[in-house]
Each structure stands twice: as C-alpha cells, then as structure tokens.
C-alpha positions in Angstrom: 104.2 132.7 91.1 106.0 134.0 88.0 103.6 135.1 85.1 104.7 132.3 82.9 104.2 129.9 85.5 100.1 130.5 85.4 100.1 129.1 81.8 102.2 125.8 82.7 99.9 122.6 82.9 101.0 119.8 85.5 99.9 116.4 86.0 98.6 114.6 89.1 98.5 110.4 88.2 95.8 109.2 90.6 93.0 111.1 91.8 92.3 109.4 95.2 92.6 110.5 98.6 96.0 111.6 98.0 95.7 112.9 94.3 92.8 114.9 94.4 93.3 117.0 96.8 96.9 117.7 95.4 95.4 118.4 92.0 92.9 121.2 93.9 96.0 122.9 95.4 97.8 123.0 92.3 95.0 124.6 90.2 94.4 127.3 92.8 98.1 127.7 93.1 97.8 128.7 89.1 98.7 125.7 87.5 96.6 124.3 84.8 95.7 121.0 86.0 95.1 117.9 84.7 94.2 114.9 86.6 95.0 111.0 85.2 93.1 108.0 86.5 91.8 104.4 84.8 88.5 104.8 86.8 86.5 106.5 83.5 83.8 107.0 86.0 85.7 108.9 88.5 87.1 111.3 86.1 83.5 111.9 84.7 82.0 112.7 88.0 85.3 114.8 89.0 84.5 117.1 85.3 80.9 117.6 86.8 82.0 119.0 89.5 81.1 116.0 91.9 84.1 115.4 94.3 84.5 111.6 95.4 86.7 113.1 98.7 85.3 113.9 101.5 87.6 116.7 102.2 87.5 118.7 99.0 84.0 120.2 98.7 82.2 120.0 95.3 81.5 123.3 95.0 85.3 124.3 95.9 85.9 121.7 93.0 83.4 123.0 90.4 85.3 126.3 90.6 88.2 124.8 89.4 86.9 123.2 86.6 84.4 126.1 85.8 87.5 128.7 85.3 89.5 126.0 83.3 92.3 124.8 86.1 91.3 121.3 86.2 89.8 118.9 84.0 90.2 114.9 84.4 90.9 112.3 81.9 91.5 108.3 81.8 93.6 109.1 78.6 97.6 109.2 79.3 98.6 110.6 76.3 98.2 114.5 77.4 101.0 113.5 79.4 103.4 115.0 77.4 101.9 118.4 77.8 102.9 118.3 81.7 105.6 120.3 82.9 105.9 118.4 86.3 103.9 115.2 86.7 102.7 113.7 90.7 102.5 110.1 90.8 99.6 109.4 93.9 98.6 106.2 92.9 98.0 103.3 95.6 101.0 101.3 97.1 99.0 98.2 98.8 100.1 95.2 100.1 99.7 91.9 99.3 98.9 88.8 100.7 102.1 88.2 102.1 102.2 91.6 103.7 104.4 92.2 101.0 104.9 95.5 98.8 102.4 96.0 95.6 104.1 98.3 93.0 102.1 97.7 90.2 100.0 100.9 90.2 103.4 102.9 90.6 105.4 100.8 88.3 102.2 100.8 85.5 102.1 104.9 86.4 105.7 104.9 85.8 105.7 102.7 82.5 102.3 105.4 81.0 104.8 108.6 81.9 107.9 106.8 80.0 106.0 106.6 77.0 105.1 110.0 76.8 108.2 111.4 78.3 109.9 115.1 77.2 113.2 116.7 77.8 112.7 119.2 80.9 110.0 117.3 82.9 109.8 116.9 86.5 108.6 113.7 87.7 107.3 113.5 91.4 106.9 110.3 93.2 104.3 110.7 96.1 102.9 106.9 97.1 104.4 105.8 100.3 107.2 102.8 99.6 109.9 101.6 101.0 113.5 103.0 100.8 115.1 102.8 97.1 111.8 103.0 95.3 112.0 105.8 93.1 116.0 105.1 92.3 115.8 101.2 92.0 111.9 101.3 90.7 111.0 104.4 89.2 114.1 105.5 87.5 115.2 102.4 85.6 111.4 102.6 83.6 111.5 106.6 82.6 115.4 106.1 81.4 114.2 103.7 79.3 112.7 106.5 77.3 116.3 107.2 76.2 116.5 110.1 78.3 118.9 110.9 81.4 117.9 111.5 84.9 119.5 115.1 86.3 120.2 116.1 82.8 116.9 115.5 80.7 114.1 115.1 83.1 113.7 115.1 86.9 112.9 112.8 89.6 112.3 113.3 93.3 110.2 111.5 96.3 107.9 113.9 98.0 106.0 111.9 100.3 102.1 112.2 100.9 101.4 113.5 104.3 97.0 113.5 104.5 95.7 113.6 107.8 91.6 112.6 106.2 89.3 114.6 108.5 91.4 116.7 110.1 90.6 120.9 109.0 94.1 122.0 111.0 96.4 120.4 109.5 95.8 120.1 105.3 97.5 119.1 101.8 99.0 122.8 101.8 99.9 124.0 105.3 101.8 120.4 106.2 105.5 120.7 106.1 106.0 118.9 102.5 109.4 116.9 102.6 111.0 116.3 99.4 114.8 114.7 98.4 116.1 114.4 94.4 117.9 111.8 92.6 120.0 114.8 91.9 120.9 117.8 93.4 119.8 119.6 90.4 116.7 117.1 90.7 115.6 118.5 93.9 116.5 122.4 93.0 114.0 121.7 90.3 111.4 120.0 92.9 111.6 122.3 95.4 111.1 125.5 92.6 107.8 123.6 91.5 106.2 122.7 95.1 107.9 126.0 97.0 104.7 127.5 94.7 102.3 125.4 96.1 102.9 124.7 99.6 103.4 127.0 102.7 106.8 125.1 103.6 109.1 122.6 102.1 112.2 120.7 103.6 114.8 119.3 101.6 116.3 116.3 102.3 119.7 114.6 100.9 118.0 112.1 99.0 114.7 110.2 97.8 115.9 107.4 99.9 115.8 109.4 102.9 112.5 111.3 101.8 111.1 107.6 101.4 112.3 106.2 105.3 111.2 109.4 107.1 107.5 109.2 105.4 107.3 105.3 106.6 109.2 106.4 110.0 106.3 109.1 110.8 104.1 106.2 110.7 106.0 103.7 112.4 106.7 105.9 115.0 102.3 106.5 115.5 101.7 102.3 114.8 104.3 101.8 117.2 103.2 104.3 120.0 99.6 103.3 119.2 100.6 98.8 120.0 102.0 100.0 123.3 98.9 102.1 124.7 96.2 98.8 123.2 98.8 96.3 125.3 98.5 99.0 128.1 94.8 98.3 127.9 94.6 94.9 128.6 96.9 95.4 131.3 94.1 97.9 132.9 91.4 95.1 132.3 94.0 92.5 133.7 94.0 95.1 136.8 90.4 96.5 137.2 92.0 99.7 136.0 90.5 102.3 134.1 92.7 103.2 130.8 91.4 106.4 130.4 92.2 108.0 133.5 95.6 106.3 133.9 96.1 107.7 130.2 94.7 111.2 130.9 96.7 111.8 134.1 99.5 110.3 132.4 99.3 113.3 129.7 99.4 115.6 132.1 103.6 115.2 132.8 104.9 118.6 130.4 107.4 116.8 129.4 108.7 112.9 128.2 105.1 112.1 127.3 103.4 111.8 124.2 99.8 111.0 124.6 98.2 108.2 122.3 94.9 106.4 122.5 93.8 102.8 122.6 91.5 101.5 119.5 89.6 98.4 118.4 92.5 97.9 116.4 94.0 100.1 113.4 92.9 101.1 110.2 93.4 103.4 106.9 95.6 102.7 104.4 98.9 104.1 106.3 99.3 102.8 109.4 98.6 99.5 109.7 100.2 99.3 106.0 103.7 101.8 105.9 105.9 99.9 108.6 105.5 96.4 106.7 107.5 98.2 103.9 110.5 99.3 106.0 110.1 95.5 107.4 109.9 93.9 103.7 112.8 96.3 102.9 114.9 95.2 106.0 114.4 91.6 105.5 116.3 92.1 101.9 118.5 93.6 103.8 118.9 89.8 106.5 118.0 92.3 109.2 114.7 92.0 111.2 112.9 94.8 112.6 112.2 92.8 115.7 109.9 96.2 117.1 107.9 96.9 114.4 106.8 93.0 113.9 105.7 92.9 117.6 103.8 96.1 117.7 102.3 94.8 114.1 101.5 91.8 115.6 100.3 93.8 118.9 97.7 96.2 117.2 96.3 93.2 114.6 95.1 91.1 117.6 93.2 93.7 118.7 90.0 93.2 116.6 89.8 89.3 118.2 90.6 91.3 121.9 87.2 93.3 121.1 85.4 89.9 120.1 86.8 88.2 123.3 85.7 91.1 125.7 82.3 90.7 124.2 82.2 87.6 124.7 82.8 87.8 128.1 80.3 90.4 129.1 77.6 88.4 127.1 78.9 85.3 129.3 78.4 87.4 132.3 74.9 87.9 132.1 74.1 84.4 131.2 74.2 85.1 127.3 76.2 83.0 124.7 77.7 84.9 121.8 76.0 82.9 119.3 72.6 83.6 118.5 72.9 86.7 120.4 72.0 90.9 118.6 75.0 92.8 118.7 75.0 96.1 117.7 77.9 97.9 116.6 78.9 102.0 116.3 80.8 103.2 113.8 82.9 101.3 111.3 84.7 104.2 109.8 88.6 103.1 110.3 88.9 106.8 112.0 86.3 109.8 113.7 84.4 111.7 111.6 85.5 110.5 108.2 83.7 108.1 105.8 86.5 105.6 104.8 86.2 102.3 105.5 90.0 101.1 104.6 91.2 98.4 106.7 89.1 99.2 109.3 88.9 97.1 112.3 85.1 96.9 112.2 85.2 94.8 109.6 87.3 92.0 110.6 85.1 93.0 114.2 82.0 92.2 111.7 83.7 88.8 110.2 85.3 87.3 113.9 81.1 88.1 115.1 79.3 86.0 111.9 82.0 83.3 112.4 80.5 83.1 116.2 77.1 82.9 115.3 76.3 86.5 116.4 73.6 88.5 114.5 74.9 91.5 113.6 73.7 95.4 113.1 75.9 98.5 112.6 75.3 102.4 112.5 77.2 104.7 111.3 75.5 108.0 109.1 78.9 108.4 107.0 79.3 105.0 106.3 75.6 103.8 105.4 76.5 100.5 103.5 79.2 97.9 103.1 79.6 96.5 100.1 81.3 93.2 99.0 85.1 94.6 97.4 86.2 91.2 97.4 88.7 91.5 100.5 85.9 91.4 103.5 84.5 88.3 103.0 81.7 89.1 105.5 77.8 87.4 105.4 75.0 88.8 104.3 76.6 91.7 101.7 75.7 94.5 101.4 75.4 95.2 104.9 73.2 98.5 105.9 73.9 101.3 108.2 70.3 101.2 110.8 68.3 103.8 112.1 69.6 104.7 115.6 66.5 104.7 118.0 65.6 103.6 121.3 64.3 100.5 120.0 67.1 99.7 117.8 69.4 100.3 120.9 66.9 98.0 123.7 67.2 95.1 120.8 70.6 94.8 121.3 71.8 92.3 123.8 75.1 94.7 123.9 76.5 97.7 122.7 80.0 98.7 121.3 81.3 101.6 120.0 84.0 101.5 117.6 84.1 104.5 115.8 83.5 107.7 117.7 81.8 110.0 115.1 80.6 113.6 116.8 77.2 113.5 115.6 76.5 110.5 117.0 73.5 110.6 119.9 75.9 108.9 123.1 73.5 109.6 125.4 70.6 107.8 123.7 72.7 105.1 123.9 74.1 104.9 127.6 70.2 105.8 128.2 68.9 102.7 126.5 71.6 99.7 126.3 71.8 96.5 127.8 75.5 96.3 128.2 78.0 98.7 126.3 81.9 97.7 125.5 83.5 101.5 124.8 86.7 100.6 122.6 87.2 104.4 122.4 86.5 106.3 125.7 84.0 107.9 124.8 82.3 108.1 128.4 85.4 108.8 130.2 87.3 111.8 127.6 86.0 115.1 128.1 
C-alpha cells in the first residue's frame, strides 16, 4: 500500500454478513473505514466494539475502532468523503420468487446524492445479470456525472463461506468486471490492496452470472444427491455409504451431501435470479426450476419420514413430542436464514405435533414476520437424558460439533438422521 493510500477513507454500505467483515479487511488493509447502515442500533453496538457476526471477533473489531480505522454511522452524508464506496446491502426475494432491489436501488439513490468526481463505486449484493449497468448506473448518472470518465463502477461479487476458517473474506479469489475498462483498472488498483488475489473479468455482466453460476452449480448438485436419497429409502439403501464409496472415484466426481432441505440467503435464493432474468429473456431454465423445486420439497420429505416411523410404532404424528437438533440453516454457525428447520417446525404444528428444538447457537426463535410458526418465541432446551427419553423421536437437522450425539443415540426412542451423522467419520 502506497503511503498516501493509508490516509484515504472508503465506504462499505451495509454492515451484515457481507459488509462487516469487508469493512474489517479494509481497515486492517489501511484504509480508513467507514461503515453505512439504517439499523442505528447496529452501528452503535459495532462503535462499542460489539460485533453482530459471528465470524469477526469483537475484540479483533475493537482494535479497529480503538486505533481510528473504523467507525459506523446511520448518516449517509460522509459519503462524499469516500474514495471508493462497497455496496453489501441485501438482495431478497419476494413473494413471487422474484428479485428485491430496493436496498441496492435505495443504496444507489443515498450514494447519487452525495456523489464526487474520481469515486469508485463497487457493487457487491448478488443479482442477476445487467444489474449494475441497467440498475445501478442509470441512478449515480443522474448526479450529472459520467460513468468511466467521472466516477467508477464495477460488480465484485460477495463470495462468504459463514463458518468456514479456511477459506475467508480475504484469501477467496475476489472476481471483479467494470462498466469500463478504465472502470475495472481502477477496481482492481483498490481491491489488489486488500485481497490475496483478484480476477478480472470482461464485464459486470459476466462478474454478476459467474457469482449466481457458483451457486447454481452447488443448489443444483445439492437437488440431485436429496433425490438420490429417496431413491436409497425407495431401495433399503444406505445414502451414506453409496455416497462415500462413490467419492472415492479420483476423478469425474464431486462429492455433495443430502440435507433437510436448503438454507442461507445464497443458495436456495441466487438461481431464482438467473431464472427471473431468463424468463425476460422467453427462455426457461428448465434445470434450475426442477432442482429448485427438488431441494424445496425436502422439508415436507423430512415431515413424511417422521411420520412414518411414528406410524411404525403405533404412534400418530399428532399429539405426539418431537424433538428436533439443530435449526441453524448450516454446521456450526448461528444463522437461522431460510433454514429448513423452520418450515420443518411450521409442516410439524400444522400436524398437531408438539414441538421442542436444541441448538446452543441458536437459543431462540423469534417472530420476524416471515415464519409464521405457533407459540413465538420458541426456546432452545436443555439437552439431557430426560429431555431426550420424552421424545417420541428424534431428528437431527443441523449437525453442530459440540453437540453430545452419543447422549442421544444412548437415550432416543427413534432418531431420523437428515445429516449422516452416524454413518460419516
């Protein structure tokens, strides 16, 4: 980093699972930080030194802030102060399974108003293809100024794995493509700072199809290995073994796992963009709607197998103690987005179960609205032998590490394993 370069403040819009721990890299790259968000209360627990995200430690956090490289603020109009600017802001889906851009078109809108000759403005919120040039760039020209000549826009797409200490914000390959070729010299300068490596792509359009690609590709991969599944319980076969011995071919093979469904705010989300693009476009994705359609019975699968093996030893679903583990949409993390467990939960109630949860990183559910589950909040129990024994069955959903599986097999009625845990070594 050039001398000059430590006294140059940027701007990270959205400080979520994506923005935060951007922001963090960026300070203790040498950047002066500042961090936007409408939450008043996250931004006030962020300048305490409390971090919201699991993977960026407080104390890592409080450093930051402590020698001056970060502070957070629900006020946009230090905008204009930012050299570069990241846009991290949500891109849900609506009811229709339909693209939401009003977080990125309201980010886009604050940053227009506040826009200076020589800024770089980055687009990171996964969206379909012809976002940032059909969305993004029609709002910041209307600040008068001229894309490639006044400012600079590219699409650098988010690539967080939550949980996962290997692979992090800075040491994943960051992909970037500009609306100009002078656009992306000026992109690549500013993140070729920050991260360990960066690929340059011909455009934001492409940037924006290989981030919802990488995921298609997984959600894809994922529907064919929960079909594969059923086939085994069609067969008496056991999944696990056909899928480990499977994985052990060196080549041609790719080795996936099956699930109670899938969860987080990429997968089950990302291809329905390329989908909703497409369909502008009078083609259909004919793959990608199957293996949608594939993964999101999978949470009614789960209900059905309980079912079953309640029915097998002479027990009705309704009126019957179910106890499930782990909500968390993925191991070892504490994020309950479009998690399976939760339309698990909902497909239960609506059956007349009674039902029970544990799971230490996810210790309540609240009501946001969107579960429309009974009895909210919903508390995390104490896992004992007598919360186990009260349990006409079992069923893991989440696999968290810490959690006692032996005390479990030891003491339950009847288990369903959605996750292997009992057969992967």
């Amino acid at each position: 980093m050039q001398k000059d370069d430590k006294n140059k403040i940027v701007g990270v819009v959205g400080l979520g699972y994506v923005g935060l721990p951007l922001a963090v890299i960026l300070a203790e790259a040498g950047y002066n930080v500042i961090g936007f968000d409408l939450d008043i209360n996250t931004c006030y627990g962020l300048n305490e030194g409390s971090s919201h995200i699991k993977d960026i430690d407080s104390v890592r956090l409080k450093k930051l802030i402590e020698n001056g490289k970060f502070h957070a603020t629900d006020k946009f109009d230090d905008m204009s102060k930012c050299t570069c600017i990241s846009i991290c802001v949500p891109t849900p889906l609506n009811k229709l399974k339909d693209p939401d851009l009003g977080s990125v078109v309201s980010a886009a809108k604050s940053i227009s108003k506040y826009l200076v000759k020589g800024q770089l403005i980055v687009l990171e919120s996964t969206t379909y293809p012809g976002t940032t040039s059909d969305v993004l760039l029609p709002i910041l020209e209307m600040s008068g100024l001229k894309v490639g000549e006044d400012f600079y826009l590219c699409f650098s797409p988010e690539r967080v794995d939550p949980g996962n200490i290997k692979w992090t914000t800075k040491n994943t390959p960051k992909i970037i493509g500009g609306i100009t070729k002078q656009c992306l010299a000026i992109g690549v300068d500013y993140y070729n700072k920050v991260f360990d490596t960066v690929i340059e792509v011909e455009s934001t359009e492409a940037a924006e199809l290989i981030k919802v690609f990488e995921n298609t590709f997984r959600m894809v991969n994922i529907a064919l290995v929960n079909e594969l599944s059923q086939i085994c319980d069609q067969l008496n076969l056991n999944v696990w073994n056909i899928i480990n011995a499977a994985s052990t071919k060196p080549f041609g093979f790719m080795k996936f796992n099956p699930g109670p469904g899938l969860g987080g705010h990429c997968i089950p989300l990302d291809p329905h963009y390329l989908s909703w693009k497409m369909r502008t476009l009078s083609f259909k994705t004919k793959l990608i709607d199957l293996a949608s359609e594939i993964n999101s019975s999978m949470p009614n699968y789960i209900v059905s197998k309980i079912s079953s093996s309640l029915n097998s030893h002479y027990k009705a679903i309704k009126g019957s103690n179910i106890l499930l583990i782990g909500v968390a949409y993925k191991k070892d993390i504490d994020d309950l987005r479009e998690s399976p467990a939760l339309e698990i939960i909902k497909l239960l109630q609506e059956n007349g179960a009674k039902v029970n949860y544990y799971d230490k990183l996810c210790p309540i559910i609240r009501d946001n609205g969107e579960t429309y589950l009974n009895n909210l909040p919903l508390k995390s129990i104490e896992l004992d032998r007598k919360s186990i024994n009260s349990a006409d069955i079992v069923v893991i959903i989440t696999d968290h590490s810490d959690t006692d599986y032996k005390l479990i097999k030891e003491n339950s009625k009847l288990i369903i394993d959605t996750r292997g845990v009992y057969n992967i070594k």
